[in-house]
C-alpha positions as CSV (number, residue, x, y, z in Angstrom):
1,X,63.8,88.4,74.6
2,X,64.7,91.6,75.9
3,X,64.2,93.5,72.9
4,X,60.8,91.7,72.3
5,X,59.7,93.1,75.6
6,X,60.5,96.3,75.2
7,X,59.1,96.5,71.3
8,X,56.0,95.2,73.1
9,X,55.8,98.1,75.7
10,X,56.7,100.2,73.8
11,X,53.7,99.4,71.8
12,X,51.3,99.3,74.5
13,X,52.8,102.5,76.3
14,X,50.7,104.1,72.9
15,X,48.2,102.7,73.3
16,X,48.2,103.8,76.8
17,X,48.5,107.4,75.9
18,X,45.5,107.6,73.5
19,X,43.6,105.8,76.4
20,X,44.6,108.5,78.6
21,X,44.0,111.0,76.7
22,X,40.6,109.8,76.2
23,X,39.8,109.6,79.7
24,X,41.3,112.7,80.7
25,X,38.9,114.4,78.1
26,X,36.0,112.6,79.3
27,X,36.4,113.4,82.8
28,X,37.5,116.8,82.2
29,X,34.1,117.1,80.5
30,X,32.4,116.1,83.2
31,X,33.9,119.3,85.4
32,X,33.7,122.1,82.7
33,X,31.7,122.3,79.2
34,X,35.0,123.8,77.4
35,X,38.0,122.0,76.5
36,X,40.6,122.6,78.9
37,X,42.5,125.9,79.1
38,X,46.4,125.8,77.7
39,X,48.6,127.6,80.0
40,X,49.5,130.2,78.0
41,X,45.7,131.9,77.7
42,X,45.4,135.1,79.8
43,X,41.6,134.7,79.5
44,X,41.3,131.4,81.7
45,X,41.9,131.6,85.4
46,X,45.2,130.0,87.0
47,X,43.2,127.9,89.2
48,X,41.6,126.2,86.4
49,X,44.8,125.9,84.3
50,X,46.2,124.5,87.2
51,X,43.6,122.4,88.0
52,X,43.3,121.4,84.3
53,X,47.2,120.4,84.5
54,X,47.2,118.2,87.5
55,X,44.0,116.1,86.3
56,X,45.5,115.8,83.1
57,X,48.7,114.8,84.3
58,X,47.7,112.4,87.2
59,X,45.5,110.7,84.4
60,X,47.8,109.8,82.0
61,X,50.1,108.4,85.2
62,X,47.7,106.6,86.2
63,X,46.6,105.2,83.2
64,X,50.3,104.5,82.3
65,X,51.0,102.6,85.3
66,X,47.6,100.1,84.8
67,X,48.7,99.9,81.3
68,X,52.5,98.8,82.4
69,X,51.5,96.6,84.9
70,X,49.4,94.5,82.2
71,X,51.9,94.7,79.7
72,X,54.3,93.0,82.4
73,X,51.5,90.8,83.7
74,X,50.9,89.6,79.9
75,X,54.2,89.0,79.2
76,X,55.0,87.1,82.0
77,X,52.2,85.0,81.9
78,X,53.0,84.3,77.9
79,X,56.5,83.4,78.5
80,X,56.9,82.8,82.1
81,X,59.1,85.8,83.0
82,X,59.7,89.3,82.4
83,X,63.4,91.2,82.1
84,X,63.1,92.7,84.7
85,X,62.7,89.8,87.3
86,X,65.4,87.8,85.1
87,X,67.8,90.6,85.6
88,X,66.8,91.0,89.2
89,X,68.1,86.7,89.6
90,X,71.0,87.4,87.8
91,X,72.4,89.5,90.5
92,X,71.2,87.9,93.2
């Protein structure tokens, strides 16, 4: 079951990341009308790359945690338990 679990996030964390991505872009275009700056172009400021790196990054945490939390809630509520908690009674 184990191995079931972990195909499943594994699909799901994918998901997750074209879901962040998605929402990082729309929110970034929200603050600025270009596409955010990569860190190695002289020409954008360092605030801005910065700024552009944390939002990005916070997003796609976030995103990944609500995702994770589903997949876990899902599974759980499909077959009553999930690897985690199982292995958490074992040692108990």
């Amino acid at each position: 079951m184990r191995i079931f679990y972990r195909l499943f996030s594994k699909i799901t964390g994918g998901v997750a990341a074209r879901i962040g991505k998605a929402t990082f872009k729309s929110v970034w275009s929200r603050i600025d009308q270009e596409d955010p700056p990569k860190p190695a172009r002289l020409d954008a400021s360092l605030p801005k790359v910065v700024a552009g790196a944390t939002l990005e990054a916070a997003t796609m945490a976030a995103t990944a945690a609500v995702v994770e939390r589903a997949t876990a809630s899902t599974f759980n509520y499909l077959f009553g338990f999930t690897p985690e908690q199982k292995e958490k009674q074992a040692s108990e």
